[in-house]
OpenMM code with the backbone's topology and positions (N, CA, C; nanometers):
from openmm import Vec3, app, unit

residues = "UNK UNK UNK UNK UNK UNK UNK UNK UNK UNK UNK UNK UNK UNK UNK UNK UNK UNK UNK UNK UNK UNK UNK UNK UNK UNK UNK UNK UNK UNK UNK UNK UNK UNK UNK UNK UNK UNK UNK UNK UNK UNK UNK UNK UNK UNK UNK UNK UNK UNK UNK UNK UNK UNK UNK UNK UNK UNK UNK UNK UNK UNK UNK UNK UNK UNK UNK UNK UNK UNK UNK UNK UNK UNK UNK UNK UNK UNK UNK UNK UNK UNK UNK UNK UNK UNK UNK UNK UNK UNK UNK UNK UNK UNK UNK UNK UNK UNK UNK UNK UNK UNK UNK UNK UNK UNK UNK UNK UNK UNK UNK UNK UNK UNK UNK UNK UNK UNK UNK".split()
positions = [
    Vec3(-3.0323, 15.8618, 12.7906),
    Vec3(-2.9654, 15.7430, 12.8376),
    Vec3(-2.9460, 15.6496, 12.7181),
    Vec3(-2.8082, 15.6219, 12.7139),
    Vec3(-2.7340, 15.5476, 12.5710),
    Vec3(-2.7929, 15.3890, 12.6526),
    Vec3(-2.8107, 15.2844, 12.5986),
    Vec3(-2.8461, 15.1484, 12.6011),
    Vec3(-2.6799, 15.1118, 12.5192),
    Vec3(-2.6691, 15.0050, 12.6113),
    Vec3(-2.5087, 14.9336, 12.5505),
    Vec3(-2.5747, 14.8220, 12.4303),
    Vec3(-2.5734, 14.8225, 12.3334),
    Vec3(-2.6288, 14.7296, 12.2406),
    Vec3(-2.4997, 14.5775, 12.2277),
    Vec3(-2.5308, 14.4709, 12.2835),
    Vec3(-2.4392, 14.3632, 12.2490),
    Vec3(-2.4779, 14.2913, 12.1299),
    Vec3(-2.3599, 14.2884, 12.0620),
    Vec3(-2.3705, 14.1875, 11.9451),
    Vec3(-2.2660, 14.0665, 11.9475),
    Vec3(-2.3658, 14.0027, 11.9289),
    Vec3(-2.2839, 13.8628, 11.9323),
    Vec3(-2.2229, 13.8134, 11.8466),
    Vec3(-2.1128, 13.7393, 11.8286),
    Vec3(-1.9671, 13.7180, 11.7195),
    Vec3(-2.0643, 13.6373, 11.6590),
    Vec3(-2.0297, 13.6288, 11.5226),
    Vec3(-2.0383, 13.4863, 11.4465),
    Vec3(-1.9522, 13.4428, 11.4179),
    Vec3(-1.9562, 13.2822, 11.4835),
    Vec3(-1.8525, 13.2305, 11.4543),
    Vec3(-1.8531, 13.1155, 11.3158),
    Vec3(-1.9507, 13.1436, 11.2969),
    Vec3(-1.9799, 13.0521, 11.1662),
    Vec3(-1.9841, 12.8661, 11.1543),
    Vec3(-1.9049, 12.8658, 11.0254),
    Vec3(-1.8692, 12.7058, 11.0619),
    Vec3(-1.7844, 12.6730, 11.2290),
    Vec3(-1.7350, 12.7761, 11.2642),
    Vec3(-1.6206, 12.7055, 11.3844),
    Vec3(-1.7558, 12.6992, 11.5516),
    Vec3(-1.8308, 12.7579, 11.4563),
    Vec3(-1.9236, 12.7695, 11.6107),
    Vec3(-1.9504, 12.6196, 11.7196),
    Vec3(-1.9083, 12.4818, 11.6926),
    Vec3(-1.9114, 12.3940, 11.7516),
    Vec3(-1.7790, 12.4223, 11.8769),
    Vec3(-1.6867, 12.4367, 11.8287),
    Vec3(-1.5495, 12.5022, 11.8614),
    Vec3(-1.5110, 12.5874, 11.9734),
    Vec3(-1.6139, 12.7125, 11.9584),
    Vec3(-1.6668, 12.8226, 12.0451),
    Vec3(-1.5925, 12.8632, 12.1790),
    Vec3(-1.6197, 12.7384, 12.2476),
    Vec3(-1.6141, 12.7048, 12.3692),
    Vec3(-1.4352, 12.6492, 12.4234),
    Vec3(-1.3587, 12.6141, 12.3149),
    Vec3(-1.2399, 12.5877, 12.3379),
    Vec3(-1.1779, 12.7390, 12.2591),
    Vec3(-1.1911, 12.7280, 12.1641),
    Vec3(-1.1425, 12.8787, 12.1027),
    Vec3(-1.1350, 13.0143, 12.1941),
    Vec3(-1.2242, 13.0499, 12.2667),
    Vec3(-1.2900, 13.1860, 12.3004),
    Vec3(-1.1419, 13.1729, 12.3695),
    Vec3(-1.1384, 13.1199, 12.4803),
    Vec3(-1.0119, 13.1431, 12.5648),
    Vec3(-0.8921, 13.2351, 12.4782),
    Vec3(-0.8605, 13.0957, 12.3959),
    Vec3(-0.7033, 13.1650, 12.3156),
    Vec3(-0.7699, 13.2791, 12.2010),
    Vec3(-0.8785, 13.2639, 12.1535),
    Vec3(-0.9238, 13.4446, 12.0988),
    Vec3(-0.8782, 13.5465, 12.2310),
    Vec3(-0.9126, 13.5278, 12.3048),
    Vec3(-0.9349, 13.6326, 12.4110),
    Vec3(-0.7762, 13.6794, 12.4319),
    Vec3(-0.6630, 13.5695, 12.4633),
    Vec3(-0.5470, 13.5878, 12.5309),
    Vec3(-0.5117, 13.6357, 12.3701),
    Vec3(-0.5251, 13.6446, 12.2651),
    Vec3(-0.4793, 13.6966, 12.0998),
    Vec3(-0.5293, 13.8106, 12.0749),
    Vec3(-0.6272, 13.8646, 12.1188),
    Vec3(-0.6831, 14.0298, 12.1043),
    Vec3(-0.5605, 14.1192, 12.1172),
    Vec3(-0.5387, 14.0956, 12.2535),
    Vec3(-0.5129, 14.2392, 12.2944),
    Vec3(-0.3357, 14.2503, 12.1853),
    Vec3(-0.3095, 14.1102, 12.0863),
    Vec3(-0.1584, 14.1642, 12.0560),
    Vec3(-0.1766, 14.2484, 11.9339),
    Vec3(-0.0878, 14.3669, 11.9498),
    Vec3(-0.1312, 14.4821, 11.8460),
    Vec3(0.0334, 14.4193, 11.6946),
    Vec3(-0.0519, 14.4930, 11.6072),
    Vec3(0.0620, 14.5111, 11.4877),
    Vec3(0.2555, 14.5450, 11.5397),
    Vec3(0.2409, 14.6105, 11.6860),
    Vec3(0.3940, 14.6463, 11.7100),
    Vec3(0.4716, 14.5079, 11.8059),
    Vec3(0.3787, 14.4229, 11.8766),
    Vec3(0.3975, 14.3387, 11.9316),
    Vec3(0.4500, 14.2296, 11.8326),
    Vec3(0.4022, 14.2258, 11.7151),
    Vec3(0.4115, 14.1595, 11.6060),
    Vec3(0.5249, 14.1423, 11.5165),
    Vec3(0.5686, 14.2895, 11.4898),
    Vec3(0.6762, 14.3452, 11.4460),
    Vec3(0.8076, 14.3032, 11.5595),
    Vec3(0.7951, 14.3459, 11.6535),
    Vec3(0.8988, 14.3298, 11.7616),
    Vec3(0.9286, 14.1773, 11.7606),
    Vec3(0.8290, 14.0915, 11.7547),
    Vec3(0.8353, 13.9135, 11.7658),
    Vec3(0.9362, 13.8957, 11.6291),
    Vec3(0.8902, 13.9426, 11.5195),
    Vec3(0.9785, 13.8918, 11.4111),
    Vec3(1.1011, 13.9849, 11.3994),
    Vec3(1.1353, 14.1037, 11.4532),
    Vec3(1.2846, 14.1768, 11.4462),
    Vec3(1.3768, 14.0619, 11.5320),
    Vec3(1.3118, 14.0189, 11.6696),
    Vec3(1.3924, 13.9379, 11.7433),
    Vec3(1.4283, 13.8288, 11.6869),
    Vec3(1.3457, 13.7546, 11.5791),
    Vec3(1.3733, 13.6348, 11.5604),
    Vec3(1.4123, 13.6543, 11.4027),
    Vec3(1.4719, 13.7450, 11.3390),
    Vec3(1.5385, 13.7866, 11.2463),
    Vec3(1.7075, 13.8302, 11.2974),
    Vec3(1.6952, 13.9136, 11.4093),
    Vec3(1.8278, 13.9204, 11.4663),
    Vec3(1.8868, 13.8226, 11.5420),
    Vec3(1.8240, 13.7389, 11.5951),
    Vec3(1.9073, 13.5741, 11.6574),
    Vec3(1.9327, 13.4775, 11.5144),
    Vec3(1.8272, 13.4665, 11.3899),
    Vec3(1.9017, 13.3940, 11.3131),
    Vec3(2.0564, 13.4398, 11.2669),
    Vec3(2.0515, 13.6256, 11.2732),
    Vec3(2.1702, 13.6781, 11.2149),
    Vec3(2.2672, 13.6441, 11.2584),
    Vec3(2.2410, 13.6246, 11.4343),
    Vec3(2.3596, 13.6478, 11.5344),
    Vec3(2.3867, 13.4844, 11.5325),
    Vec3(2.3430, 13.3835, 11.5248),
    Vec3(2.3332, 13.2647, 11.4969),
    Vec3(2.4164, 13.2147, 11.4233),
    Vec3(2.3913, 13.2699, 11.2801),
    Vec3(2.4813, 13.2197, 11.1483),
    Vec3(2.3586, 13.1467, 11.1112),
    Vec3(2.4101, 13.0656, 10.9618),
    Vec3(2.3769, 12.9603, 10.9156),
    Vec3(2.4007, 12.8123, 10.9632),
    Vec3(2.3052, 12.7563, 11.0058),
    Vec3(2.3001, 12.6060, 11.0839),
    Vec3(2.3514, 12.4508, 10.9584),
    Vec3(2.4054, 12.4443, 10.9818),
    Vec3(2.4531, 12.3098, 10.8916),
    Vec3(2.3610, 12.2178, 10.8242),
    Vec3(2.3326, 12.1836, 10.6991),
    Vec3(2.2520, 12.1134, 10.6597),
    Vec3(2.2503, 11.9787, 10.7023),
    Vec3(2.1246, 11.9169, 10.7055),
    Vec3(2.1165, 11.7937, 10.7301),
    Vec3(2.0278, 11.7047, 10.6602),
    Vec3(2.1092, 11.7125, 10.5541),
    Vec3(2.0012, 11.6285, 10.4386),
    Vec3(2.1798, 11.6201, 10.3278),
    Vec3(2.1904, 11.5585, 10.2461),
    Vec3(2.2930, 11.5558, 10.1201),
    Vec3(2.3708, 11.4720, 10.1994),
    Vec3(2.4790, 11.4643, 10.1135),
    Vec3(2.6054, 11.3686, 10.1066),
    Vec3(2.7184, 11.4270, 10.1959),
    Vec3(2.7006, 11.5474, 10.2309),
    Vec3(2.7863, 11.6059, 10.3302),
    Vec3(2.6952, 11.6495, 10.4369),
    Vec3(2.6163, 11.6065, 10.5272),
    Vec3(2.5341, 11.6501, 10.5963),
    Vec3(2.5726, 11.6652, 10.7622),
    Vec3(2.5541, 11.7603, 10.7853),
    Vec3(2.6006, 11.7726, 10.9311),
    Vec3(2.7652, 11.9150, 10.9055),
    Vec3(2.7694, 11.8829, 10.7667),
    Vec3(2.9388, 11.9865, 10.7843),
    Vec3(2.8955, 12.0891, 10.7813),
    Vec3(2.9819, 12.2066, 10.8186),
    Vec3(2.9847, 12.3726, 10.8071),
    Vec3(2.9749, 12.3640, 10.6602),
    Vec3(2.9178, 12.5140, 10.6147),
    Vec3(2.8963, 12.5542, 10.4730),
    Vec3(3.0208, 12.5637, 10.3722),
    Vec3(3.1908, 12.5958, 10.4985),
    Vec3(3.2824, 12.6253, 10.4195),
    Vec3(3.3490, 12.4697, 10.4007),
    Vec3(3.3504, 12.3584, 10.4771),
    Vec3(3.3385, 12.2637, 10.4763),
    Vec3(3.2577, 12.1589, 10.3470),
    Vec3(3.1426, 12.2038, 10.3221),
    Vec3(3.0797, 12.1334, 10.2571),
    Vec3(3.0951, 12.1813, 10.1053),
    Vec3(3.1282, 12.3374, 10.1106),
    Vec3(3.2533, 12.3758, 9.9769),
    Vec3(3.3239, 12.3040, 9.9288),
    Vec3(3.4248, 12.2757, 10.0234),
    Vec3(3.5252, 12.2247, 10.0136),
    Vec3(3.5480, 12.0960, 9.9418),
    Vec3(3.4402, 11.9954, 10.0420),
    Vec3(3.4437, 11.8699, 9.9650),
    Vec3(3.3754, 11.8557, 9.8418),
    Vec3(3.2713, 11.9335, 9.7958),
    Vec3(3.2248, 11.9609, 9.6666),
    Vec3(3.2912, 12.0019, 9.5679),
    Vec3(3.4389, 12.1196, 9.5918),
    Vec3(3.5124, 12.1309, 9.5167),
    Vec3(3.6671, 12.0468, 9.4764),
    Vec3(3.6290, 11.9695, 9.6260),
    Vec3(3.7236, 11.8521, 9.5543),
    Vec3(3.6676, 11.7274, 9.4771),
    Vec3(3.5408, 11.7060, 9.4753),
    Vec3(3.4839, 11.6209, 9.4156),
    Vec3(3.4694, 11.6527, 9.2722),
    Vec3(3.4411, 11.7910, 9.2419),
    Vec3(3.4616, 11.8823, 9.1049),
    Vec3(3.5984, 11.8058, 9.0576),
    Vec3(3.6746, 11.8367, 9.1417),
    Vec3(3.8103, 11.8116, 9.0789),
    Vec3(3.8530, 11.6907, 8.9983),
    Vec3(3.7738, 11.6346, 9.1576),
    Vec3(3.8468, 11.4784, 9.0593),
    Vec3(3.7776, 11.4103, 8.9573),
    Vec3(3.6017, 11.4502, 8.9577),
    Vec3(3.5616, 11.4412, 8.8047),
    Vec3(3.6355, 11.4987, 8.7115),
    Vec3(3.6716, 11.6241, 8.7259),
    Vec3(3.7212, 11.6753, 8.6117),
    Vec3(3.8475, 11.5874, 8.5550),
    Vec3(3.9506, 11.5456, 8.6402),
    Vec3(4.0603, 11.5045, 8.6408),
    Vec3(4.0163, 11.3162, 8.5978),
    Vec3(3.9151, 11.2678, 8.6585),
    Vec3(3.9023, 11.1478, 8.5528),
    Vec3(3.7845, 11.1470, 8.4047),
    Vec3(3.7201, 11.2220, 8.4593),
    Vec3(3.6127, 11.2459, 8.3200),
    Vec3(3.6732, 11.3281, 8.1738),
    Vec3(3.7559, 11.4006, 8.1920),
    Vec3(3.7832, 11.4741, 8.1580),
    Vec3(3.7228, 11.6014, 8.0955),
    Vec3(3.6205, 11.6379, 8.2074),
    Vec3(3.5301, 11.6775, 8.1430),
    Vec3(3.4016, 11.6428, 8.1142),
    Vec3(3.3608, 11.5195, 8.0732),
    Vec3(3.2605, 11.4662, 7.9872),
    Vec3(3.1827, 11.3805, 8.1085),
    Vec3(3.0641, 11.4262, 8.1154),
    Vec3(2.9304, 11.3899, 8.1726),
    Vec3(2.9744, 11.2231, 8.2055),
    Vec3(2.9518, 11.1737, 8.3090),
    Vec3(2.9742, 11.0715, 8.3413),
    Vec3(2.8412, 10.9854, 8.2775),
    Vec3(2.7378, 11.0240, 8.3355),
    Vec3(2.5931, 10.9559, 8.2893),
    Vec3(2.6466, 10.9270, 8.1512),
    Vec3(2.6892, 11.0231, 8.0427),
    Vec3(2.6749, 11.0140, 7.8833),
    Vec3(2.7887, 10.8882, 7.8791),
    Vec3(2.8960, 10.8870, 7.9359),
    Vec3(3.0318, 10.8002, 7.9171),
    Vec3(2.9498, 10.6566, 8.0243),
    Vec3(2.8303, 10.6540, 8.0657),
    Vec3(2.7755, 10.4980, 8.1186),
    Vec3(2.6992, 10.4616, 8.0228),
    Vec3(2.6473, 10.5406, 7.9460),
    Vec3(2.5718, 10.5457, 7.8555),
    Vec3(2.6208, 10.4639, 7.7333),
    Vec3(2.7101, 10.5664, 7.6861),
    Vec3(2.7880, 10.4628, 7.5510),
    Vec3(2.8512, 10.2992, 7.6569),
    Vec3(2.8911, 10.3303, 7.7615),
    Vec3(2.9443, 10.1492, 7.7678),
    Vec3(2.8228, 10.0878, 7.8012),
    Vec3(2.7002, 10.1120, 7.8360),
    Vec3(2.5869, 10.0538, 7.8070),
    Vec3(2.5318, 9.9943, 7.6752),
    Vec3(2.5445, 10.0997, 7.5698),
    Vec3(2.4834, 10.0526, 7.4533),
    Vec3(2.5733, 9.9849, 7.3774),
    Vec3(2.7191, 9.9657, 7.4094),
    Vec3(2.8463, 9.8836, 7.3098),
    Vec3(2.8400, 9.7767, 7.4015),
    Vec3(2.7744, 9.7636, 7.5320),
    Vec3(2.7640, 9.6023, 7.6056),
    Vec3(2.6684, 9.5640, 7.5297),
    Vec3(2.5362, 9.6299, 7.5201),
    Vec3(2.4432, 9.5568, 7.4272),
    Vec3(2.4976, 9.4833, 7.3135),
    Vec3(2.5810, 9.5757, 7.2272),
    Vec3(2.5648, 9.5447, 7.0816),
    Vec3(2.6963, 9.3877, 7.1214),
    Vec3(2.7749, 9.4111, 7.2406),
    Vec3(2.8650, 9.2880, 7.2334),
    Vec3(2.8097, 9.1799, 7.2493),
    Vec3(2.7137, 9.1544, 7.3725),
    Vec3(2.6259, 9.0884, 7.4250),
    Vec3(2.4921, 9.0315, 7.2747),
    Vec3(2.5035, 9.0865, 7.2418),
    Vec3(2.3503, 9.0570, 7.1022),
    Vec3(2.4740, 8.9646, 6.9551),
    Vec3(2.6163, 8.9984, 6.9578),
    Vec3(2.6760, 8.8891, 6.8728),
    Vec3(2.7517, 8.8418, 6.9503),
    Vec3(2.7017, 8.8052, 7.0773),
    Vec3(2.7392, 8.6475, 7.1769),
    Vec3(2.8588, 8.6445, 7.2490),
    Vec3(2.9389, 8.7718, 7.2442),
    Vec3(3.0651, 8.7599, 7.3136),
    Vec3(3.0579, 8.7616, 7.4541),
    Vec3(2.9538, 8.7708, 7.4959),
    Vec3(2.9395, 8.7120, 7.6597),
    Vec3(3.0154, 8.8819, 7.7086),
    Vec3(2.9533, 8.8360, 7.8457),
    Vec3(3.0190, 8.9347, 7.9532),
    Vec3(3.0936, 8.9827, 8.0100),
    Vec3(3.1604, 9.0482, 8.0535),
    Vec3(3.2914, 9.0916, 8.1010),
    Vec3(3.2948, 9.0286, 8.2690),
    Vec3(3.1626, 9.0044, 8.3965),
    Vec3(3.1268, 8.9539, 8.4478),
    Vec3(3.1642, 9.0842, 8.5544),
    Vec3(3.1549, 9.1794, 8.4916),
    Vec3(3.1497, 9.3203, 8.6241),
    Vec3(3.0215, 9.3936, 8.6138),
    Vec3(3.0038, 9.4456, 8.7212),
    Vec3(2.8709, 9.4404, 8.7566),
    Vec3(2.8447, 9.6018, 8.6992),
    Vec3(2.7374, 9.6334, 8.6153),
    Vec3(2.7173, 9.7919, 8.5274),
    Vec3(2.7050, 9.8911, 8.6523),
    Vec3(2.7521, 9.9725, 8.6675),
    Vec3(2.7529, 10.1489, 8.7188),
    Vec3(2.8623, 10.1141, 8.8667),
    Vec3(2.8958, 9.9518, 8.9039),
    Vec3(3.0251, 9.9567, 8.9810),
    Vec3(3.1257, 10.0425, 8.9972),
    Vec3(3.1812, 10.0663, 9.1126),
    Vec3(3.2501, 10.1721, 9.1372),
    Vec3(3.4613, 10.1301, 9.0743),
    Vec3(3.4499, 9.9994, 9.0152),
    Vec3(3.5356, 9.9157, 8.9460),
    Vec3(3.6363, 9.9930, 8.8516),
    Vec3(3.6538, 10.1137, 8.8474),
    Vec3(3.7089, 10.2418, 8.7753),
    Vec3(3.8501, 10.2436, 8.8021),
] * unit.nanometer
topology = app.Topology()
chain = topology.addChain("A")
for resn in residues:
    res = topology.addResidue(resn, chain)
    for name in ("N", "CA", "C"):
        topology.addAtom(name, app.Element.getBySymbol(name[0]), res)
């Protein structure tokens, strides 16, 4: 005659816990590795079938992706077409440091306000 030997879990630090835990341990056992697999195929094939969801954060937020192309590549444009090219920061830059040097032999201000959209 075999004797059923019980051993009791350690639950370690969570052992205060015990008593709220055991439940949702118990209902979490029985899910195997294929239950697992199956949870993330489904929720890999609804993002597919889904699409991509519209960002909601930036300067175009809320538009479709081909949308938010779009206005990015017209914004390309028209830097290109007034910058000509050349880094805007670097071109605030030099009229920053030639206001200094006007401003330091007293010719006073132009009275427009620096990085204004005044272009």
């Amino acid at each position: 005659v075999e004797e059923q030997v019980k051993t009791e879990e350690n639950w370690g630090v969570l052992e205060p816990l015990r008593g709220v835990l055991v439940p949702i341990v118990e209902m979490v056992k029985p899910v195997t590795m294929q239950v697992i697999v199956g949870v993330l195929c489904v929720m890999v094939l609804w993002m597919w079938v889904r699409g991509p969801s519209a960002s909601s954060i930036g300067p175009y937020a809320g538009l479709k992706h081909k949308d938010r192309v779009a206005a990015y590549e017209e914004m390309w444009m028209r830097e290109e077409k007034n910058g000509g090219g050349v880094e805007r920061w670097k071109v605030r830059a030099e009229e920053a440091k030639e206001g200094e040097a006007a401003g330091s032999q007293g010719e006073g201000g132009r009275g427009e306000v620096e990085g204004g959209e005044n272009e």
